[in-house]
N, C-alpha and C positions, 0 to 999 in steps of 0.2 A: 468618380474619383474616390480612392481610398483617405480614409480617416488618420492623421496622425496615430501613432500608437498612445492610448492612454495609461495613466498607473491602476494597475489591479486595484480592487476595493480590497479592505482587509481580509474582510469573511474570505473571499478569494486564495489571496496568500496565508493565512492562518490552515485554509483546508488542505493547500500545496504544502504546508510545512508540517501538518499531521500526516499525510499520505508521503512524505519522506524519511519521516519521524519512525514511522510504524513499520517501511520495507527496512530500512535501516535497522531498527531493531529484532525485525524475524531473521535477517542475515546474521548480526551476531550472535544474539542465542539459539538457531541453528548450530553456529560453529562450536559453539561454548559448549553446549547439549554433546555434542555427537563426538564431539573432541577431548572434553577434559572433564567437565561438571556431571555428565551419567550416561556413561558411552554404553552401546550394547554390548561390547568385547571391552575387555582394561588396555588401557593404553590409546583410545578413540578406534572408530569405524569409518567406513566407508560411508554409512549414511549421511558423514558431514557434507555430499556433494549434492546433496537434494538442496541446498543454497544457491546453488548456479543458476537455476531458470531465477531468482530475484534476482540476480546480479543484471540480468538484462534491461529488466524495464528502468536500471536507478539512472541511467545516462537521458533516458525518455522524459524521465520525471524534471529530473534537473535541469531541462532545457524546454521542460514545462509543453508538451506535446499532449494535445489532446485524447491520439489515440492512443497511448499509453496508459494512459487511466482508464480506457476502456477496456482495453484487452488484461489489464493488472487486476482490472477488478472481476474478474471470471478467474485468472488464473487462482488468487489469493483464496480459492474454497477450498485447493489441492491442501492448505498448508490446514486451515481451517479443520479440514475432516480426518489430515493426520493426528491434528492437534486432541480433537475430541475418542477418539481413537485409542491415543494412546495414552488418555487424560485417565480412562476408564479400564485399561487394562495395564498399569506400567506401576510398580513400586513406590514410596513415595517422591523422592528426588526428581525421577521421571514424570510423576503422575502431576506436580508442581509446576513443570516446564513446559509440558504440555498444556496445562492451563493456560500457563504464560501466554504458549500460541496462540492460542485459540485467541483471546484478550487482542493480542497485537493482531490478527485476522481479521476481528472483527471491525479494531479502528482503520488499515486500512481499509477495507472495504466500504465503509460509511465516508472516510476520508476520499476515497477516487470519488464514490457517487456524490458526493457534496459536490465536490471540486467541478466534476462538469455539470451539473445542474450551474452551481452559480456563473460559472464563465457563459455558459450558455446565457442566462439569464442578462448577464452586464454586456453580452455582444445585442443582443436582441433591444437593448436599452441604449445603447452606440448608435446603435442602426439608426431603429428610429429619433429623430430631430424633431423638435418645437416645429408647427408649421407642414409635415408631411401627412398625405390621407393612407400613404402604403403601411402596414401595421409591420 
């Protein structure tokens, strides 16, 4: 028989709300970056649409999906290695923004992997009951 559903521990939802915190924030300064704040062309670029593959997993996130933080947290090195990239070779407004990336990169990433270790952790502590020999 399954388990009533219980409330996440905070460490839980605190790691859920930096791993939304963080895609949310590489979407907007994506747009801000490539649009208005130090476009490659004046007037913004095309590369504001490198934002679209995060716009995917934020429906995953917020419905709190496990394999979403899986697959986000592989994807989130694409933004990571632009970010370093172009940390190292872009003027300074650019070269500032780029950091930014990286910074938001790296909290998502630590954010997803936190986030499934700990639910992993609080399901495997659900499981097991006072009284059971199965680990």
């Amino acid at each position: 028989m399954h388990a009533p559903d219980t409330p996440a521990p905070a460490s839980v939802r605190l790691s859920r709300t930096l791993a939304v915190g963080s895609l949310l924030g590489l979407i907007f300064l994506g747009l801000a970056w490539e649009l208005w704040l130090s476009p490659l062309r004046p007037g913004g670029s095309w590369l504001a649409l490198k934002v679209l593959p995060l716009c995917l997993p934020l429906a995953g996130l917020l419905k709190n999906r496990m394999y979403t933080y899986r697959w986000l947290s592989l994807l989130v090195w694409l933004y990571f290695t632009e970010g370093a990239v172009r940390a190292t070779s872009e003027p300074a407004p650019g070269a500032w923004l780029a950091a930014l990336e990286v910074l938001l990169s790296l909290a998502l990433f630590a954010a997803c992997v936190l986030h499934v270790r700990l639910r992993q952790k609080a399901a495997r502590a659900a499981h097991l009951t006072p009284g059971t020999a199965t680990p």
